[in-house]
VOMARNU-479764 format. One record per residue (C-alpha): residue number from 1; residue in three letters; x, y, z. Coordinates in Angstrom, 2 decimals. Each point is the difference from the previous one (the first is absolute). Layout:
BEGIN
{NUM,ALA,{X,Y,Z}};
...
This chain:
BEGIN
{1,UNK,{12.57,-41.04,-54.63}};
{2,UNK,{2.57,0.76,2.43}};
{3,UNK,{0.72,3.63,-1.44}};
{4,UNK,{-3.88,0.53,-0.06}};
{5,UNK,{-0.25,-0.99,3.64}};
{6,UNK,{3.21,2.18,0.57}};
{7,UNK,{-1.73,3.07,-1.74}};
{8,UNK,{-3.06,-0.62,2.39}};
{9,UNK,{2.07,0.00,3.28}};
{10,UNK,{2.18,3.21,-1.20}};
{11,UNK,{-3.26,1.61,-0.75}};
{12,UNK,{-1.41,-1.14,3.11}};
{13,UNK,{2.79,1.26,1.84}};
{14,UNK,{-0.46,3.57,-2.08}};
{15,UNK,{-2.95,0.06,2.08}};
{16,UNK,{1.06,-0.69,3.18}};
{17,UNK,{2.73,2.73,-0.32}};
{18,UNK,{-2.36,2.45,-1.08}};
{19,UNK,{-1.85,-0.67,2.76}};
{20,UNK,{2.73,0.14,2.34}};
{21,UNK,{0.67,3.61,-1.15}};
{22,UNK,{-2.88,1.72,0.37}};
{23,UNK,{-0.02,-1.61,3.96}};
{24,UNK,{3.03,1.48,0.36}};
{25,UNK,{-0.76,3.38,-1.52}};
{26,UNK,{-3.62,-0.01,2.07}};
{27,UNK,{2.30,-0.24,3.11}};
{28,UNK,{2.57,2.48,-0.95}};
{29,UNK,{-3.20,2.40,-0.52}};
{30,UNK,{-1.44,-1.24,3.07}};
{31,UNK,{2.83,0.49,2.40}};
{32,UNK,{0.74,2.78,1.79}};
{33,UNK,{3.16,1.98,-0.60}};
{34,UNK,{1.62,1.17,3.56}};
{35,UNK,{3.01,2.23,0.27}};
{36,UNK,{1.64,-0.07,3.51}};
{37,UNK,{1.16,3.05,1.13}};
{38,UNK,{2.39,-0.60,2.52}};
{39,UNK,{2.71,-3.15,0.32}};
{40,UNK,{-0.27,-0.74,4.05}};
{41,UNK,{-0.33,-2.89,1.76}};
{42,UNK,{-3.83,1.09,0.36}};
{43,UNK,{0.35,-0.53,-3.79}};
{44,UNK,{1.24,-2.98,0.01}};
{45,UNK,{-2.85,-1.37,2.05}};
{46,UNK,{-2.91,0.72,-2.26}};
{47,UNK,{1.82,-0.60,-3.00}};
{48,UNK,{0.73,-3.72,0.92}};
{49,UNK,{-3.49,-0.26,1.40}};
{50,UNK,{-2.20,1.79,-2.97}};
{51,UNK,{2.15,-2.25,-2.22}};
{52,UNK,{-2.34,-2.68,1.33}};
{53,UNK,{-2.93,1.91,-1.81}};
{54,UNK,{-0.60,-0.76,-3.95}};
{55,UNK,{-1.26,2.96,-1.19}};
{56,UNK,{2.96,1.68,1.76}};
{57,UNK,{2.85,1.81,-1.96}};
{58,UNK,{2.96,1.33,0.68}};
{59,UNK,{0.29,2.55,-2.81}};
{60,UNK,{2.90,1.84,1.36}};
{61,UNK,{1.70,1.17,3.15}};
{62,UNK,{0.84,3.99,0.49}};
{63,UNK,{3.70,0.69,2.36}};
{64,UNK,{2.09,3.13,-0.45}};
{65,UNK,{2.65,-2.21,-1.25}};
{66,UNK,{0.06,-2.35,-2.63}};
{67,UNK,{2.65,-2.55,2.12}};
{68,UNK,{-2.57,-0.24,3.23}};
{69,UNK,{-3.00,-0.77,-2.83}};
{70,UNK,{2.50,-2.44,-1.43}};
{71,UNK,{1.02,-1.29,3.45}};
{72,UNK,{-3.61,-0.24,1.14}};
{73,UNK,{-1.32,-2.05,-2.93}};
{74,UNK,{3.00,-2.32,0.28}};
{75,UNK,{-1.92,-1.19,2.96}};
{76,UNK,{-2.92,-0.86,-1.74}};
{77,UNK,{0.58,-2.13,-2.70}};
{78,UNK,{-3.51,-0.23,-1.52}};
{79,UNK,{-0.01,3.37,-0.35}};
{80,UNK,{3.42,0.70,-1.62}};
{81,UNK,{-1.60,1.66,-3.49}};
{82,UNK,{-1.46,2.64,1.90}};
{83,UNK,{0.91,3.25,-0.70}};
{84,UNK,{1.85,2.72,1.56}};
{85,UNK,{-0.91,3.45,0.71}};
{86,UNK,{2.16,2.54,1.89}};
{87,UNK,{-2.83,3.00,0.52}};
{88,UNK,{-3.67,-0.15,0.83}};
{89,UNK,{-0.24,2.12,-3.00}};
{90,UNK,{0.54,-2.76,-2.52}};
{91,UNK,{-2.56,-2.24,1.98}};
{92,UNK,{-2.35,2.53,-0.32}};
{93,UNK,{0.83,0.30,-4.00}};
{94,UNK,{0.03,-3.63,-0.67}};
{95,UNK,{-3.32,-1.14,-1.28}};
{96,UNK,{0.18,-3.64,0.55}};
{97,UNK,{-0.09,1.10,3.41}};
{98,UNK,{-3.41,-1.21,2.04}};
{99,UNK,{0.96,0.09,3.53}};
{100,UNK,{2.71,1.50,2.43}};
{101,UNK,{1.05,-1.51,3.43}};
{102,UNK,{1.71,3.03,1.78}};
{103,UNK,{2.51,-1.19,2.70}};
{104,UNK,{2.09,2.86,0.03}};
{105,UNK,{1.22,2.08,3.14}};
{106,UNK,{-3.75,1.90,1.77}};
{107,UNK,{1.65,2.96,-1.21}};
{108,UNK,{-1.02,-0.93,-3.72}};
{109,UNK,{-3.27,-1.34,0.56}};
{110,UNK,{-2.05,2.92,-1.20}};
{111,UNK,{2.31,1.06,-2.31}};
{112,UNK,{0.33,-3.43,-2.65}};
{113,UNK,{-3.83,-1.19,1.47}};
{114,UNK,{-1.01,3.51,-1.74}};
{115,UNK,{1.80,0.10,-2.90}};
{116,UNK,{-0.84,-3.70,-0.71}};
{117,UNK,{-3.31,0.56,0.44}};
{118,UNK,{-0.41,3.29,-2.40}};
{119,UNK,{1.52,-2.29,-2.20}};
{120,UNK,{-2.56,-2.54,0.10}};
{121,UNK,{2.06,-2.67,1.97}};
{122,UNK,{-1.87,-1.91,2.89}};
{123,UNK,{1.83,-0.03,3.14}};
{124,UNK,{0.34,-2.19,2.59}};
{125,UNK,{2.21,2.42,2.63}};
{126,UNK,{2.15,-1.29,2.95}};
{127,UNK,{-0.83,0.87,3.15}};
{128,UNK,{-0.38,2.91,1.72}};
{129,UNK,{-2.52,0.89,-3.43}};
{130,UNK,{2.55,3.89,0.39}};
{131,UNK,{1.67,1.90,3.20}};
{132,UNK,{-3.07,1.95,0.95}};
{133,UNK,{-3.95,0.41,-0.73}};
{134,UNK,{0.38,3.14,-2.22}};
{135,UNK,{2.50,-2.66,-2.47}};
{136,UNK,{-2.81,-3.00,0.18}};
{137,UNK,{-2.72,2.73,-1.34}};
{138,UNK,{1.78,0.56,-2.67}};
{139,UNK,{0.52,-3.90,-0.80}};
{140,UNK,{-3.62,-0.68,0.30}};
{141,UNK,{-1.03,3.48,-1.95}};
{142,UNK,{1.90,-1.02,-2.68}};
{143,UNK,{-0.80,-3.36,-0.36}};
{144,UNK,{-3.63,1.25,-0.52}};
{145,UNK,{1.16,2.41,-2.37}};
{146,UNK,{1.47,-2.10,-2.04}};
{147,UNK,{-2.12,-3.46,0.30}};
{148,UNK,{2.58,-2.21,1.51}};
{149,UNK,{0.27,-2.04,2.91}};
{150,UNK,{1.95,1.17,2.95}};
{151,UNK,{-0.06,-2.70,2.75}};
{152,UNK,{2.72,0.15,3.13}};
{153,UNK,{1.91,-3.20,0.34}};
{154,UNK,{-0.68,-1.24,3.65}};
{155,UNK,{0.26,-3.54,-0.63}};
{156,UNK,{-1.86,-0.54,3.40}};
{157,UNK,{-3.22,0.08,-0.44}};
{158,UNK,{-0.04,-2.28,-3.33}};
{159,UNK,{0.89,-3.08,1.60}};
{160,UNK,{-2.23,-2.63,0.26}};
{161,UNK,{0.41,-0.18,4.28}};
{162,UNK,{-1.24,3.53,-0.38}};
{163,UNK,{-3.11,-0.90,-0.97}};
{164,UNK,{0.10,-2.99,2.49}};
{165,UNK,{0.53,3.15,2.75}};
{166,UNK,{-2.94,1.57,-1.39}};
{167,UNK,{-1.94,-2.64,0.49}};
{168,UNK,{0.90,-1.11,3.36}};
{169,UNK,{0.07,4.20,1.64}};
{170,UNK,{-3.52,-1.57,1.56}};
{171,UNK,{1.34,-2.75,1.70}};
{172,UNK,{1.50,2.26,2.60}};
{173,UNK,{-3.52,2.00,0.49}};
{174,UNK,{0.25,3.73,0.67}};
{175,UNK,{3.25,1.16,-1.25}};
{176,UNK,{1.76,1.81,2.77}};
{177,UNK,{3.46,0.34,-0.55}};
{178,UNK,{2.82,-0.09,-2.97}};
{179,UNK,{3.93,-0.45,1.00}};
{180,UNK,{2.29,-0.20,-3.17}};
{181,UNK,{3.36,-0.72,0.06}};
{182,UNK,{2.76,0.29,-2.62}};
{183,UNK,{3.72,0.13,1.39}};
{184,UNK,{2.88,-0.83,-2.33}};
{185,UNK,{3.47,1.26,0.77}};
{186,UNK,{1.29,1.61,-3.17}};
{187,UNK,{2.61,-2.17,-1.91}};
{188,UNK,{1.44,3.79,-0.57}};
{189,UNK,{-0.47,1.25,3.45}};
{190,UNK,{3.76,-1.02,1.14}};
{191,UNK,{1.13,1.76,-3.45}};
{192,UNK,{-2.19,3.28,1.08}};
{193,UNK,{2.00,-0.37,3.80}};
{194,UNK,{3.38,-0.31,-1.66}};
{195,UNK,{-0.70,3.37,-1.98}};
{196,UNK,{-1.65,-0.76,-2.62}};
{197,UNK,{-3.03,1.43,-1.30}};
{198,UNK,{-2.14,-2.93,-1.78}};
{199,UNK,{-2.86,1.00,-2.42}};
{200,UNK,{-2.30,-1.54,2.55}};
{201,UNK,{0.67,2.53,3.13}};
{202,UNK,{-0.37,2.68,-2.69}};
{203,UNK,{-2.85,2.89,0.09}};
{204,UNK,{1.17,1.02,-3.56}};
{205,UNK,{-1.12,-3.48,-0.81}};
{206,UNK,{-3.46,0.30,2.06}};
{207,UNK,{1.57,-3.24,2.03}};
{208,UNK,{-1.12,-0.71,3.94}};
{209,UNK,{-0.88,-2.90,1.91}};
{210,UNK,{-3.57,0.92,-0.06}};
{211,UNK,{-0.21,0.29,-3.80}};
{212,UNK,{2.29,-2.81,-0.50}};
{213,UNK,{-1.58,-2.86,2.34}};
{214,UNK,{-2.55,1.89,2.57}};
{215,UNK,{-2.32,0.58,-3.32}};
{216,UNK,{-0.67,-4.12,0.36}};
{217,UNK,{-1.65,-0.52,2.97}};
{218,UNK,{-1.75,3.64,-0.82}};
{219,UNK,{-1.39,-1.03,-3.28}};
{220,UNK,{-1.18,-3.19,1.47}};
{221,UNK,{-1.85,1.66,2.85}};
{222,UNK,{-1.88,3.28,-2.34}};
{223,UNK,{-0.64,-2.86,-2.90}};
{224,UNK,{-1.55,-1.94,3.12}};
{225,UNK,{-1.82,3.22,2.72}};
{226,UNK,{0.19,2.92,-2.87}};
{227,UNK,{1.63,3.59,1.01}};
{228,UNK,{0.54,0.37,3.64}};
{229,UNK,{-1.70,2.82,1.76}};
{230,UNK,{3.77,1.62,1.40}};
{231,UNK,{3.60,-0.89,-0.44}};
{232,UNK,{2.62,0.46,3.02}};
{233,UNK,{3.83,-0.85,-1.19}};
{234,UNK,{3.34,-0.07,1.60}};
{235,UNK,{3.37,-1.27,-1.16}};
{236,UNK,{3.60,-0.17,0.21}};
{237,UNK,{1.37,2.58,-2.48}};
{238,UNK,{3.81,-1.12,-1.95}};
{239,UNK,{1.91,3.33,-0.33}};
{240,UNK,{-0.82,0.14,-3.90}};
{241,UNK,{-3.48,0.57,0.62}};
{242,UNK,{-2.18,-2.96,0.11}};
{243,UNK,{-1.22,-2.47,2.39}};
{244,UNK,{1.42,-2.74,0.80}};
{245,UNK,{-2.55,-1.65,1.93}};
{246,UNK,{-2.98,1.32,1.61}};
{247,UNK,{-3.82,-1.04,1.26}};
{248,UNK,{-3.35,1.04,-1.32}};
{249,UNK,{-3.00,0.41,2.18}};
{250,UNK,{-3.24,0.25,-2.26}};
{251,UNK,{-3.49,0.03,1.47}};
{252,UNK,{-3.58,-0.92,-0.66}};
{253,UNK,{-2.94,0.87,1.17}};
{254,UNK,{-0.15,-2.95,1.73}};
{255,UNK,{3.39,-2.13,-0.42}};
{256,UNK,{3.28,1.45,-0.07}};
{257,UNK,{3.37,-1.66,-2.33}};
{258,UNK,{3.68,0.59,0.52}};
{259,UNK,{2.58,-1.04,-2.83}};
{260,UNK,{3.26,-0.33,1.87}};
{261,UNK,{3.63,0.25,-2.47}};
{262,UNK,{3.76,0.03,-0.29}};
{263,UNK,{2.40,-0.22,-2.28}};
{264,UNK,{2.69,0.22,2.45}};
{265,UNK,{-0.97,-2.77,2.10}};
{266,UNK,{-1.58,-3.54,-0.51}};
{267,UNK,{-3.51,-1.45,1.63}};
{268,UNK,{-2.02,-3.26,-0.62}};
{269,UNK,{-2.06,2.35,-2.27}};
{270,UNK,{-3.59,-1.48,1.40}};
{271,UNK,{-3.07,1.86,-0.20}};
{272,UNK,{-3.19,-0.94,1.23}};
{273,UNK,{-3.79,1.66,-0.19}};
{274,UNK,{-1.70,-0.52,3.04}};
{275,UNK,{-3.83,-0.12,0.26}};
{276,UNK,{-2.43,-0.97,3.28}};
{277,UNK,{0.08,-4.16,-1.13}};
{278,UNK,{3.53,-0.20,-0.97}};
{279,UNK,{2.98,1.29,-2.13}};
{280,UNK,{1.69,-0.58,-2.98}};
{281,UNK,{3.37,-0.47,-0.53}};
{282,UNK,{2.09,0.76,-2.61}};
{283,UNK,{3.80,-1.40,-0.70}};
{284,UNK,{1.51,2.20,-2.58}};
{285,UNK,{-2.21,2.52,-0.83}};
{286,UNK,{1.03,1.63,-3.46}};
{287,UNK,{-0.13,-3.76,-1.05}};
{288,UNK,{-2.47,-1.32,1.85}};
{289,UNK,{1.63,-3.82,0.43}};
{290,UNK,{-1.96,-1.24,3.26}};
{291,UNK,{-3.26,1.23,0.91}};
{292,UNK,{-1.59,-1.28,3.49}};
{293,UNK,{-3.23,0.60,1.38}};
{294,UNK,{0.39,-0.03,4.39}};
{295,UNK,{-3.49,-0.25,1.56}};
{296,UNK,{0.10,1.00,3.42}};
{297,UNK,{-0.24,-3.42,1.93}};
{298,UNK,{3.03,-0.69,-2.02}};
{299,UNK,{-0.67,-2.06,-3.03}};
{300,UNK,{1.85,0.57,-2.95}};
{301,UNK,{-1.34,-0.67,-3.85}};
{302,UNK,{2.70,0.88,-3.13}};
{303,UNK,{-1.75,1.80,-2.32}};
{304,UNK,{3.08,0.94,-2.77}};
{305,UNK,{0.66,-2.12,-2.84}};
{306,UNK,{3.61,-1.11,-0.73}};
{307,UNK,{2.67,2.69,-1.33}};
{308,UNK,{0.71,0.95,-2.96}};
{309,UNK,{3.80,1.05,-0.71}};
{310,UNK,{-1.78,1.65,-3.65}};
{311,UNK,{-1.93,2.06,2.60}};
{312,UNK,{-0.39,3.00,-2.31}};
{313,UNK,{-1.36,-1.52,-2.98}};
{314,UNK,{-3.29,0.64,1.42}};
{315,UNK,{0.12,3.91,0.09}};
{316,UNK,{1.17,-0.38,-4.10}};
{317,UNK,{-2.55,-2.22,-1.23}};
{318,UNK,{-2.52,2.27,1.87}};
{319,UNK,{1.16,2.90,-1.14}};
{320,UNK,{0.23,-1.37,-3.76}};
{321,UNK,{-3.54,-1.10,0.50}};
{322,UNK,{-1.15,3.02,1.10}};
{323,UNK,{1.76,1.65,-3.30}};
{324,UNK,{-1.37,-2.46,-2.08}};
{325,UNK,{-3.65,0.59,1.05}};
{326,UNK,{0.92,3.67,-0.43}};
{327,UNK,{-0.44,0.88,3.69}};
{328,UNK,{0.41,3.34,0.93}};
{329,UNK,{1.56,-0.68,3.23}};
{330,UNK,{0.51,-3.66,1.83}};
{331,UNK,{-2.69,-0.88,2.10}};
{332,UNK,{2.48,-1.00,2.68}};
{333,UNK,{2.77,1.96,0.69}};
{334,UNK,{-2.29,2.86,-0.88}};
{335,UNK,{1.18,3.98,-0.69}};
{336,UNK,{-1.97,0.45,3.19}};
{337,UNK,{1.83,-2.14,1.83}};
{338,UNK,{3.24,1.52,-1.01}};
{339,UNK,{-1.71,3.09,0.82}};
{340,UNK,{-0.76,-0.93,3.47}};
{341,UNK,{3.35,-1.53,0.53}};
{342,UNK,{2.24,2.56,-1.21}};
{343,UNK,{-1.91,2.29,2.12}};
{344,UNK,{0.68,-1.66,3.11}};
{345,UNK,{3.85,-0.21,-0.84}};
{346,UNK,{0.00,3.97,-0.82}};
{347,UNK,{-1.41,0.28,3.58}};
{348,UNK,{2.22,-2.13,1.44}};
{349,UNK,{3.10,1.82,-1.36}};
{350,UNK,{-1.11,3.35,0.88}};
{351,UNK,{-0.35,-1.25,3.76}};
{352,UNK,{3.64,-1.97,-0.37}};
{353,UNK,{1.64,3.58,-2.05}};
{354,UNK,{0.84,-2.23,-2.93}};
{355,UNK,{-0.07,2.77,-2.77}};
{356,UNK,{1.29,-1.55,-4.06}};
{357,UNK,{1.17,2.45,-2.54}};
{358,UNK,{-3.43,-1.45,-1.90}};
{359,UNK,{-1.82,2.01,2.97}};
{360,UNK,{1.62,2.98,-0.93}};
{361,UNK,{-0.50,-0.35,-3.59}};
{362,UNK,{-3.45,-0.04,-0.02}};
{363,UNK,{-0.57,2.92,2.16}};
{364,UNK,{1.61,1.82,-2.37}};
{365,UNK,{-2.08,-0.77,-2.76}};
């Protein structure tokens, strides 16, 4: 008897472990393989955060050298077994490959988005989407080519007190007036006034204060009023080439915004959109952490849900949804909005004489 009831138990277990198996290998099929390209601290960030996400998987992270892809997944111990590539060219050869976050210097944007994509790879691409218009054309043209997503990683407009904004934009009636400010002294600004040159005050890189942190409160503002009717810039050039800090005067046929930035000095980084009953105000604004509406006779009502330190899981789950459902573009951060964007910021350099190399390039072609 006992053996008999032991056979039934092993057999039942059988079961249970065949079971188990084909769970597992549904969600290995079911997951999404990512390669990072790129081991920052911007990295970093939406690693730990779309590590959160089941049906997220870090397949395999892409540096030039094999130590910093070492060094990089040292950090992240669930992620240990991924693997290591040292060229975008073995991404793009690697079929297991579904998806590519690109997080690379601005100056490689167009360069690995387009290759990934004629390769069949999704991407999700770090902000700016490329240096210049002419490089984001290409981007989009090829995603559409080739069937693949292309969506640009602005991690703004995905979070849930973004829709909360949204919502609330007719609280404060006719919208009259937009003033965004990001200010953030540069952890490598003493290095760049002690002779140094620092990737980020680089034009070979496609770096600037304006691409950098001004594209925030700009994103926020055309996701919000659209393209702006005319664009009027002025900054404070470094000697290598690129601003350092500068204002942006956009205007609408009836409104008019400003997006106010630095990376060589420090504000309290409030922006507010002003309408004829009241204003919103914004603490934050890449993150969105408080959001306030300010009627005029002064009363004040919260509107912004608690932070979220995994604040960019939102933009990957979208963006994996959007793959999933075989999108041909995310209905959010859309190519038009990049479009519109990236226009404004080639404006806005012309006016400030911020050329890049990438410029250059692309004339040539």
């Amino acid at each position: 008897m006992l053996n008999a009831g032991l056979a039934v138990l092993l057999a039942h277990l059988e079961q249970i472990i065949v079971k188990l198996r084909i769970t597992f290998y549904e969600f290995i099929e079911l997951s999404m393989n990512f390669v990072i390209v790129g081991t920052n601290f911007i990295s970093d960030t939406l690693l730990k955060a779309a590590n959160t996400l089941i049906d997220f998987n870090l397949y395999g992270v892409c540096s030039r050298a094999t130590t910093s892809g070492e060094a990089f997944l040292a950090k992240h111990p669930k992620n240990t077994q991924a693997k290591i590539f040292t060229s975008i060219e073995q991404v793009c050869q690697d079929e297991h490959v579904d998806a590519v976050y690109i997080a690379a210097p601005n100056s490689l944007h167009q360069l690995y988005a387009v290759q990934c994509l004629a390769a069949g790879k999704h991407v999700l691409g770090e902000k700016p989407a490329a240096a210049n218009s002419a490089e984001l054309a290409a981007i989009i043209a090829t995603a559409k080519k080739h069937q693949c997503l292309y969506m640009e990683a602005m991690m703004t407009t995905h979070l849930p007190n973004f829709a909360l904004l949204q919502q609330a934009m007719l609280k404060i009636g006719t919208p009259r007036k937009f003033i965004g400010q990001y200010s953030q002294y540069s952890s490598r600004y003493d290095k760049y006034k002690n002779g140094e040159r620092p990737n980020t005050f680089l034009p070979q890189f496609a770096n600037g204060a304006l691409v950098d942190l001004g594209i925030y409160p700009l994103y926020l503002l055309i996701a919000l009023w659209g393209a702006p009717n005319s664009v009027h810039a002025s900054g404070v050039l470094l000697d290598t080439g690129v601003d350092g800090a500068g204002d942006v005067l956009l205007n609408y046929h009836d409104k008019q915004a400003v997006i106010s930035y630095s990376k060589i000095s420090q504000g309290d980084n409030i922006t507010e959109i002003q309408g004829e009953l009241g204003r919103i105000r914004i603490e934050a604004v890449s993150q969105l952490k408080k959001v306030e509406f300010i009627a005029n006779n002064g009363e004040r009502e919260l509107l912004s849900q608690p932070f979220d330190e995994h604040f960019m899981k939102y933009e990957v789950d979208h963006f994996m949804q959007m793959v999933t459902q075989k999108a041909p573009q995310s209905d959010i951060n859309t190519h038009q909005l990049s479009v519109e964007v990236m226009h404004v910021l080639d404006t806005a350099r012309a006016q400030l004489g911020v050329v890049y190399p990438n410029d250059k390039a692309f004339e040539t072609n």
